[in-house]
C-alpha positions as CSV (number, residue, x, y, z in Angstrom):
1,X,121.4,-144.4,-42.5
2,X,124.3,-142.9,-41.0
3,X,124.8,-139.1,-41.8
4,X,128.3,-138.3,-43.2
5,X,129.7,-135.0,-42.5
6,X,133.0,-133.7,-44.1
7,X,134.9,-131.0,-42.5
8,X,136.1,-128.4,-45.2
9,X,137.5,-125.6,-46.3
10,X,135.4,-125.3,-49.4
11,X,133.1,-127.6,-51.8
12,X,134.7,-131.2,-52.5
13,X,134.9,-132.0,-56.3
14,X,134.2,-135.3,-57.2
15,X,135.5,-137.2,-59.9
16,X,133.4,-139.6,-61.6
17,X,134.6,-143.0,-60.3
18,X,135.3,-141.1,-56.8
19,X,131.3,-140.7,-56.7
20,X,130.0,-143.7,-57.8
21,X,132.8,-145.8,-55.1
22,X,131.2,-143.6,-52.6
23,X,127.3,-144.6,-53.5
24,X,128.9,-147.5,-53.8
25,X,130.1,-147.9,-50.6
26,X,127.2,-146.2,-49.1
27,X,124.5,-148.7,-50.8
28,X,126.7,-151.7,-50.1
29,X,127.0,-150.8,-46.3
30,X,123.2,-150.1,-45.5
31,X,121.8,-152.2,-48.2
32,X,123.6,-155.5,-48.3
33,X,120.9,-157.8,-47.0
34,X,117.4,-156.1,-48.3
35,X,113.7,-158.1,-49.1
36,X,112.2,-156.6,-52.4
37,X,108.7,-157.3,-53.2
38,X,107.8,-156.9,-56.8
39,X,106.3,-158.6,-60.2
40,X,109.2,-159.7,-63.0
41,X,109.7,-158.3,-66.1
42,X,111.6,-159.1,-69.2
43,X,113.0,-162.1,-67.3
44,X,116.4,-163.5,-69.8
45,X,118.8,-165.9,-69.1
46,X,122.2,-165.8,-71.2
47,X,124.4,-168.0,-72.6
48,X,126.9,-167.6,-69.4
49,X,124.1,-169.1,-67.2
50,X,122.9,-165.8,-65.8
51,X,119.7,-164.2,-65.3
52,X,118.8,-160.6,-65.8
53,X,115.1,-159.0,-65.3
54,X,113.4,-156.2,-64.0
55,X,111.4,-156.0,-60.9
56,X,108.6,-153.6,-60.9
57,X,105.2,-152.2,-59.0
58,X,103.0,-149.5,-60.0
59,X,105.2,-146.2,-58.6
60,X,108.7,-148.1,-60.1
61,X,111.6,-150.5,-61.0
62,X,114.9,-151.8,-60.3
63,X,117.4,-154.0,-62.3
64,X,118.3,-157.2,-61.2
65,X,120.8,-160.0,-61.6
66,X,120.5,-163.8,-60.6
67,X,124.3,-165.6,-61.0
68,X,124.4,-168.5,-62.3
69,X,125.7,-170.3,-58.4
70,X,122.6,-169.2,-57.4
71,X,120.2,-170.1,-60.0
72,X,120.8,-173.7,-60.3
73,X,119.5,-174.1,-56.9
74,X,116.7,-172.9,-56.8
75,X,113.4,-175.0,-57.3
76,X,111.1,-172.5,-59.2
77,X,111.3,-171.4,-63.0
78,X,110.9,-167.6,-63.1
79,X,108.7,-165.9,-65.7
80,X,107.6,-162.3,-66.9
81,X,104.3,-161.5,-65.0
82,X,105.3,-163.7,-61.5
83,X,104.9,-161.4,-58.7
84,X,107.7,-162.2,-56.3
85,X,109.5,-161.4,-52.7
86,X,113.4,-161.3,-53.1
87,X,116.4,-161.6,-51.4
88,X,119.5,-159.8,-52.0
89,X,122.1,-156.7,-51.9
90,X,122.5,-153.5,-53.9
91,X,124.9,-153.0,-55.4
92,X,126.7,-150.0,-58.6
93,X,127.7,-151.0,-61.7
94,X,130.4,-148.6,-61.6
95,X,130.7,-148.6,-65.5
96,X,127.5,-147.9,-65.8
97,X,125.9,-145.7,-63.1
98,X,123.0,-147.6,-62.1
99,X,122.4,-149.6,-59.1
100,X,121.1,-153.2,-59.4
101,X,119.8,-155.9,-57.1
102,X,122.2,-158.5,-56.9
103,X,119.6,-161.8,-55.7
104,X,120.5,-164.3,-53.3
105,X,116.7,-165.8,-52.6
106,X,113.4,-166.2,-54.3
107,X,110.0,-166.3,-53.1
108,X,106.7,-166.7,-55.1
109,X,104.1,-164.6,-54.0
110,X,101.6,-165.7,-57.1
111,X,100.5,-164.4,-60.3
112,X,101.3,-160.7,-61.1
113,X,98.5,-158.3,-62.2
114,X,99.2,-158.6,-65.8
115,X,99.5,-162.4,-65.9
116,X,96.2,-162.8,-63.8
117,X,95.0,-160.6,-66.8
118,X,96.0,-162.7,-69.4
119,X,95.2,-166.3,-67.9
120,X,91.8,-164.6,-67.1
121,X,91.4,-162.9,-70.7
122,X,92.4,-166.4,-72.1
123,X,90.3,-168.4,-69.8
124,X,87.3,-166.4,-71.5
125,X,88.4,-167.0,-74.4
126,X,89.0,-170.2,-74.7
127,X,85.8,-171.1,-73.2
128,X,83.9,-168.8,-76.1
129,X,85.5,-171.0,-78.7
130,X,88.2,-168.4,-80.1
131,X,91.1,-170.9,-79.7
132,X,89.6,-173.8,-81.1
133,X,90.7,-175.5,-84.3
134,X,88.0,-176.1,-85.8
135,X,87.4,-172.1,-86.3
136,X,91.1,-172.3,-87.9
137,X,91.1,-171.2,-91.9
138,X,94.2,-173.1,-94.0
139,X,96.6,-170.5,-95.6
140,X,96.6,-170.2,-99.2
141,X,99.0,-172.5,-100.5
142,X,100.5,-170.1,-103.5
143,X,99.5,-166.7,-101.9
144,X,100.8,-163.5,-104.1
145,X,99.1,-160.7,-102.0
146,X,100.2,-160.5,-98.7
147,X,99.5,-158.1,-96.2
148,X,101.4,-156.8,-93.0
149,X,100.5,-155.2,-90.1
150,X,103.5,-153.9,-88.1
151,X,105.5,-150.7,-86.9
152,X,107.4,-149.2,-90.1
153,X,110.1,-148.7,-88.4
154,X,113.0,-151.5,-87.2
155,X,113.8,-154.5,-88.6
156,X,110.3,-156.5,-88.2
157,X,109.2,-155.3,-91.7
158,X,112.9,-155.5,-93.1
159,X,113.2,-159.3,-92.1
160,X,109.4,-160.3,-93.6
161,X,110.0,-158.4,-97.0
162,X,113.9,-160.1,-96.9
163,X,112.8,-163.6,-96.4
164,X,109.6,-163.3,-98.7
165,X,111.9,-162.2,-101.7
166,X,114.4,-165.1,-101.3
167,X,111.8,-167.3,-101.3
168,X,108.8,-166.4,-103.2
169,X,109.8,-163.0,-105.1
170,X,106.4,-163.3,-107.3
171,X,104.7,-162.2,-104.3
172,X,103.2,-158.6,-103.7
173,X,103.4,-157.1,-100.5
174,X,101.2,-154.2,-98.5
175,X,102.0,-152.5,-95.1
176,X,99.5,-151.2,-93.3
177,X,101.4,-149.2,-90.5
178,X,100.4,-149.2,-87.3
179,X,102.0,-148.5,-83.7
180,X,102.6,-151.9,-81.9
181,X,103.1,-150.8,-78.6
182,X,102.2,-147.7,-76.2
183,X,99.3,-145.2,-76.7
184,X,97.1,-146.0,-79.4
185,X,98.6,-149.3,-80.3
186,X,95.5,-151.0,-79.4
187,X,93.3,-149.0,-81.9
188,X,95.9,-148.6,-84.2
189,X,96.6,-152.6,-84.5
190,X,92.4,-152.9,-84.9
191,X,92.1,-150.6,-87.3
192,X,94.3,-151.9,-89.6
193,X,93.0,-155.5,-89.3
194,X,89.6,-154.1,-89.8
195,X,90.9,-151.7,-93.0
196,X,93.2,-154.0,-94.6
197,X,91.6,-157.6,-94.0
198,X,88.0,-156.2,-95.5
199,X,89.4,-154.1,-98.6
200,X,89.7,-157.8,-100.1
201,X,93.1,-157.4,-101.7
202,X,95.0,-159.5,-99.3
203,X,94.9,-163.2,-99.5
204,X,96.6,-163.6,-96.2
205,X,97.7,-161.2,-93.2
206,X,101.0,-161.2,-90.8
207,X,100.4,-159.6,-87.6
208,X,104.2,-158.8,-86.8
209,X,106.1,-157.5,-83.9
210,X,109.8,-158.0,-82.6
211,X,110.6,-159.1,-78.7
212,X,110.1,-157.2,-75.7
213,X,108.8,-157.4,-72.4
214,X,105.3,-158.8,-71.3
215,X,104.5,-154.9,-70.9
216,X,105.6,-154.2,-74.6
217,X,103.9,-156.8,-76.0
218,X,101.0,-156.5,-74.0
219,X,99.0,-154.8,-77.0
220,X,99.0,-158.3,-78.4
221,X,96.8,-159.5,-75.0
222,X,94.4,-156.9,-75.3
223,X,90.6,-158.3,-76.1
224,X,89.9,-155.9,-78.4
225,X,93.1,-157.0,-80.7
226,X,92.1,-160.8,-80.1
227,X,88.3,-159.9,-81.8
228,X,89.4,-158.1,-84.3
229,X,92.1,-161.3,-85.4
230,X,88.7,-163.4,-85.2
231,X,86.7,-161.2,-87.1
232,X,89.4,-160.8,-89.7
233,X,88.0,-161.9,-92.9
234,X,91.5,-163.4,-94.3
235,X,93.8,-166.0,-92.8
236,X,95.6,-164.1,-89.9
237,X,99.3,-165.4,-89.5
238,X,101.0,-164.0,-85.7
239,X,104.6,-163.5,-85.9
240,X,105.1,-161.3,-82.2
241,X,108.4,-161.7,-80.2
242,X,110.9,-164.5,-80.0
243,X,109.9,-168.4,-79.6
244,X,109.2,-168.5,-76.1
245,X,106.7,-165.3,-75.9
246,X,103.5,-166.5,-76.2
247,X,100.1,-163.9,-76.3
248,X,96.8,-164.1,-76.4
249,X,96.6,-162.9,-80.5
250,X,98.6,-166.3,-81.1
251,X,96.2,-168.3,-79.9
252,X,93.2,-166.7,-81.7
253,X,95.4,-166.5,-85.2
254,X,94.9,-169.4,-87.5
255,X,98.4,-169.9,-87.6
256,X,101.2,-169.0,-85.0
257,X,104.7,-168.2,-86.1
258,X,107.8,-167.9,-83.0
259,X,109.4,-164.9,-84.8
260,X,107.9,-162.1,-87.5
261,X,110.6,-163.9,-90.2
262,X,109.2,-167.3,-89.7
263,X,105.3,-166.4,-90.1
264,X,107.1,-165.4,-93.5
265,X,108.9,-168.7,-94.3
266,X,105.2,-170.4,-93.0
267,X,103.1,-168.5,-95.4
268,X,105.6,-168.7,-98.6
269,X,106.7,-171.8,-100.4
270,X,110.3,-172.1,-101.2
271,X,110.8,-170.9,-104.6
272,X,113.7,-173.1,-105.7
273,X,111.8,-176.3,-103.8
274,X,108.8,-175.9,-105.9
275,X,111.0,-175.2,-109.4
276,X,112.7,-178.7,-108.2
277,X,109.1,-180.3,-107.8
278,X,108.0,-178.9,-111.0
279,X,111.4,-181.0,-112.8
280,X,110.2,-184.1,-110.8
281,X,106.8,-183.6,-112.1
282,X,108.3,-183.2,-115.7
283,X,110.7,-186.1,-115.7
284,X,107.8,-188.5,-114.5
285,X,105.7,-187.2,-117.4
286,X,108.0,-187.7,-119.4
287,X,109.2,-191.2,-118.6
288,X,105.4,-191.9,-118.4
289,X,104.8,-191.0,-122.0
290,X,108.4,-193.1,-122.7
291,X,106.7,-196.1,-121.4
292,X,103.1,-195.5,-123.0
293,X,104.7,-195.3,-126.4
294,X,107.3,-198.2,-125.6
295,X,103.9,-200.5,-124.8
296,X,102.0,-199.2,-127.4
297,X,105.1,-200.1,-129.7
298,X,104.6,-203.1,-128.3
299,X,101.5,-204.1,-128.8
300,X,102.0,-203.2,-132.6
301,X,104.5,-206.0,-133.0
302,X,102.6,-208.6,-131.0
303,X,99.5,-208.6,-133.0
304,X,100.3,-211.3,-135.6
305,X,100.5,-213.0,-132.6
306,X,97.0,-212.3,-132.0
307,X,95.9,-215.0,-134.4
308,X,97.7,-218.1,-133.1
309,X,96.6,-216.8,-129.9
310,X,92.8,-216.6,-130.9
311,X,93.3,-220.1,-131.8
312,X,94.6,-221.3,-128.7
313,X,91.4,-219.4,-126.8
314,X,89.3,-221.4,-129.3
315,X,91.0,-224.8,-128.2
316,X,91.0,-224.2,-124.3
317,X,87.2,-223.5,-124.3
318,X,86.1,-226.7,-126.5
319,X,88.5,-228.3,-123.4
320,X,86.5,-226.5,-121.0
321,X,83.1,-227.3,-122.9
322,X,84.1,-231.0,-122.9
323,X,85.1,-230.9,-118.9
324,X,81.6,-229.0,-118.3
325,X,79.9,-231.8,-119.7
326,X,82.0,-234.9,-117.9
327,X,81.2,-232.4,-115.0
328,X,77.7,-233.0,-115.7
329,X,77.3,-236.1,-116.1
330,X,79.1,-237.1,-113.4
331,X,76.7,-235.1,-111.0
332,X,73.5,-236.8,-112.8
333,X,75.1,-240.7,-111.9
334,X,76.0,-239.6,-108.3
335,X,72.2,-238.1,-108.1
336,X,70.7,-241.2,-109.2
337,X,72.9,-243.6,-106.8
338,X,72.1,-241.5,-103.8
339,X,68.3,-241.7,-104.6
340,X,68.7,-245.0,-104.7
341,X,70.9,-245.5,-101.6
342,X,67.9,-243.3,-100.2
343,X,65.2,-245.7,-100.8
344,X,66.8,-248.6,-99.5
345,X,67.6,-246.9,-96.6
346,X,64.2,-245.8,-96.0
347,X,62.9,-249.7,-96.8
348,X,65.0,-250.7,-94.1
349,X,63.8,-248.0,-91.2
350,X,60.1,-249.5,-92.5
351,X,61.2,-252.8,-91.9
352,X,62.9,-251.8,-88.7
353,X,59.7,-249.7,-87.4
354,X,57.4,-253.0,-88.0
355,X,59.7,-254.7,-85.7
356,X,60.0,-251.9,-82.9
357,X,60.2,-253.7,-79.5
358,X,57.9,-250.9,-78.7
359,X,55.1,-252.4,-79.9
360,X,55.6,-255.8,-78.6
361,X,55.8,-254.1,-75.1
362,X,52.4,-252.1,-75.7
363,X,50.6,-255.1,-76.8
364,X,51.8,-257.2,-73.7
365,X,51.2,-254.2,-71.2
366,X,47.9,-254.4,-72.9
367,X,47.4,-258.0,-72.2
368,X,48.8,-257.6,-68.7
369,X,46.1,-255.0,-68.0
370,X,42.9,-257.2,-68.7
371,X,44.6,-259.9,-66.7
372,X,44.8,-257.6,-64.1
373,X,41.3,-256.3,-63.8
374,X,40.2,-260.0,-64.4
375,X,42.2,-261.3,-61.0
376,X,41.2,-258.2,-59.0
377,X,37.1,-259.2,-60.6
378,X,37.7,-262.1,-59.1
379,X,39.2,-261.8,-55.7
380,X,36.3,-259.3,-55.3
381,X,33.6,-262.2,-56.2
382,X,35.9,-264.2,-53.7
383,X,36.2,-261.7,-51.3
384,X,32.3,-260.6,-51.1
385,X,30.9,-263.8,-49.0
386,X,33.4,-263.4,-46.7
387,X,32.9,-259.9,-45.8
388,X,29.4,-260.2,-45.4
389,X,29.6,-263.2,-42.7
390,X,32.1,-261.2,-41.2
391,X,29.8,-258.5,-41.3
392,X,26.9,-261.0,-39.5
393,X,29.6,-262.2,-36.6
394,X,30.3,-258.9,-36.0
395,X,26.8,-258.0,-35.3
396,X,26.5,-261.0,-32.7
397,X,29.4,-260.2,-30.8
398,X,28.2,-256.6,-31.1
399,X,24.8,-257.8,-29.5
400,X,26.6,-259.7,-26.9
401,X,29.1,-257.1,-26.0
402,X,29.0,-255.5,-22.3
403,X,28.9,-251.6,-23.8
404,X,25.6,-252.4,-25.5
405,X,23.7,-253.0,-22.3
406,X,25.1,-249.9,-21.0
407,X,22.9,-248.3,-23.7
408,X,19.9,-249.5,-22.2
409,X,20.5,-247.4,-18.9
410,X,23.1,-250.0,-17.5
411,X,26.4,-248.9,-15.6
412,X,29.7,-251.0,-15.0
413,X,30.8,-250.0,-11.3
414,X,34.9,-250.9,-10.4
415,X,36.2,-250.9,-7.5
416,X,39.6,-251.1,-5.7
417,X,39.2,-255.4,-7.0
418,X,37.8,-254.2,-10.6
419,X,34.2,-255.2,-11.4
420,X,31.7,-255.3,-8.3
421,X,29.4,-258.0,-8.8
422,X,28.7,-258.3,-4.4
423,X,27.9,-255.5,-2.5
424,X,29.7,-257.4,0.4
425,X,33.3,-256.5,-2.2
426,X,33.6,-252.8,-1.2
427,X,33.8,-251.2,2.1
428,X,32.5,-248.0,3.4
429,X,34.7,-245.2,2.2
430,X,36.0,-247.2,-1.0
431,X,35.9,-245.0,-4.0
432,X,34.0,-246.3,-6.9
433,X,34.2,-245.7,-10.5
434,X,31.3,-246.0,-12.9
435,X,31.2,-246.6,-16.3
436,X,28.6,-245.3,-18.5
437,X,27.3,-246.1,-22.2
438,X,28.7,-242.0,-22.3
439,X,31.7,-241.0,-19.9
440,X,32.5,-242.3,-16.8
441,X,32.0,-241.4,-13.2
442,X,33.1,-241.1,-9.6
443,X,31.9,-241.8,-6.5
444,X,32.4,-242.8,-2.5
445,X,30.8,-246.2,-0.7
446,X,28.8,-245.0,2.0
447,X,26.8,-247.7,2.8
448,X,27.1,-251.3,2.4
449,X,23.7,-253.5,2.7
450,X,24.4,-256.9,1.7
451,X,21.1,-258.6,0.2
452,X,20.4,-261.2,-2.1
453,X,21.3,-261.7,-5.7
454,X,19.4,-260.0,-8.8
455,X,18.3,-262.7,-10.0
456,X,15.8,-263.1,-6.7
457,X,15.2,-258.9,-6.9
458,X,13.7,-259.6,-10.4
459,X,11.7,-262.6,-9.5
């Protein structure tokens, strides 16, 4: 930063607006494109399209403003509890006195501390079964004791009792007082859930606080406060901040309200709707009675009609006595026709059963099968003498057959001109093959001597 000296002759007075122009000009000059790291709080936008929050660490804070030019582009929502990195100058409200960040870029750097806290806190929760509906109690529907717990001071307590008299004036109300934010809150906001819910004298409870930041409604997001809603005995009804603050105690309450004056309108009926019920409910009475007596008036002037129309009942059930019996009778002759369409029916399948080509074709099988083994009786008889003279040529050619000498000790010897009968047929050399009455075998001429036949051997 550049160090400013002034030459003179004694100390400079300053107005007002001359001092602030010159922190003016002094933060504008060395702070006009800065990077602020932070988490958001009490983020707003207003009607005129502009954002104002506060961005904040542990040691302290800084206002800033986000113009409407800038805001539409950007691509993320901003919330209380987002811990971000922005861009931007600083800048005097000269008005005012204080310095502000004027915003020119956004970056998400996740989840602040306190909305880890509460997503965590929630998380548990939820997963314990605190939120679920089915651990929800209805609200009374006529309640005349009503208990608050709230700050007795500001216009929280003001609103409830103001909208609770306009609509449902027969009610009784009971503050508990308790601090709803800061030191002590947390106890403060137990103990009078604790105190007030088990005394019995309440019917139903409003936990109430106005708007704020996600700091000053963070009493509401404390576990202790969510256990003790829970533990309530009564109905619990949450009325903290405006419409779009949500806290952990909403979730846990059997009923959530966006603003302290509508958990008031929730838990009350409307006086003059229920008076205009009641005169609905007394005009249909009495048109109901109207009618009951206008039927019973007429049922008075119908009864001398109740003679002729005795007579007529009389007459229609000797008509329907007569058509029981036609009824009856008819049924009886259709009976006996079908029995008798019955047995000629099953006369004719007798008939048709004697006649069943069926049987014909058994009896001729029947016939056809003693035929049968009568021709193959015969061609057996036939066939016998034959076979056994076959039988006796067989044996002759058998005996006369070459291949039974063999079995004698016989050989067939072939040479290279088939069957030797001549020694003088073969040469010396010639190979030989003999046949025996069991295999065959081979041999090599080496000798021929020429003789005479067998016939002069064997005499």
């Amino acid at each position: 930063m550049e160090q400013m000296s002034l030459e003179m002759s004694g100390p400079v007075v300053y107005t007002v607006t001359s001092l602030t122009s010159a922190i003016h000009r002094l933060l504008t000059l060395n702070f006009d494109d800065v990077r602020v790291q932070g988490e958001i709080s009490g983020y707003k936008v207003w009607s005129s399209g502009h954002a104002y929050f506060t961005l904040k660490d542990s040691g302290a804070q800084v206002r800033c403003v986000l113009f409407r030019n800038v805001a539409r582009y950007m691509k993320v929502k901003l919330a209380d509890g987002m811990a971000v990195k922005l861009r931007g100058s600083v800048e005097v409200r000269q008005e005012r006195g204080e310095y502000q960040l004027v915003v020119s870029g956004i970056e998400l750097e996740g989840e602040g501390e306190l909305q880890m806290a509460f997503d965590l806190l929630k998380r548990r929760l939820l997963e314990e079964g605190l939120f679920d509906a089915g651990r929800k109690r209805p609200l009374p529907a006529y309640p005349v004791r009503i208990g608050v717990v709230t700050s007795p001071k500001g216009a929280v307590i003001r609103d409830i009792i103001s909208v609770l008299g306009r609509r449902w004036p027969v009610a009784r109300v009971r503050l508990y007082p308790t601090k709803v934010q800061g030191e002590g809150a947390i106890e403060g906001v137990c103990d009078a859930l604790s105190r007030l819910g088990g005394s019995g004298w309440p019917e139903v409870i409003i936990l109430a606080r106005g708007g704020g930041s996600i700091e000053d409604l963070w009493t509401f997001n404390e576990e202790a406060v969510a256990r003790a809603i829970a533990a309530c005995p009564v109905p619990v009804v949450s009325g903290i901040g405006h419409e779009t603050d949500f806290t952990i105690a909403d979730f846990v309450a059997d009923l959530r309200a966006p603003t302290p004056s509508a958990a008031a309108e929730l838990i009350a009926p409307d006086r003059e709707e229920l008076l205009h019920r009641i005169a609905n409910l007394q005009g249909r009475a009495e048109r109901s009675m109207t009618f009951t007596l206008m039927r019973l008036g007429r049922r008075l002037a119908e009864r001398g009609a109740a003679r002729a129309e005795r007579l007529v009942q009389r007459l229609v059930g000797r008509a329907q006595q007569r058509a029981d019996e036609l009824e009856y009778r008819l049924r009886t002759s259709v009976t006996r026709r079908l029995e008798l369409v019955a047995g000629r029916l099953e006369a004719s399948a007798r008939r048709l059963g004697e006649s069943d080509p069926r049987l014909r074709l058994a009896h001729s099988g029947h016939r056809l099968a003693m035929l049968d083994a009568r021709m193959s009786a015969a061609m057996e008889g036939a066939e016998r003498p034959v076979r056994e003279r076959l039988a006796l040529l067989s044996a002759r050619l058998g005996a006369l057959s070459p291949l039974n000498v063999l079995t004698r000790g016989y050989a067939i010897v072939e040479g290279p001109q088939g069957i030797l009968r001549e020694a003088c047929s073969v040469s010396e050399g010639d190979a030989l093959r003999i046949r025996l009455a069991q295999g065959r075998l081979g041999a090599r001429v080496e000798r021929v001597e020429p003789g005479p036949s067998p016939e002069s051997d064997l005499l």
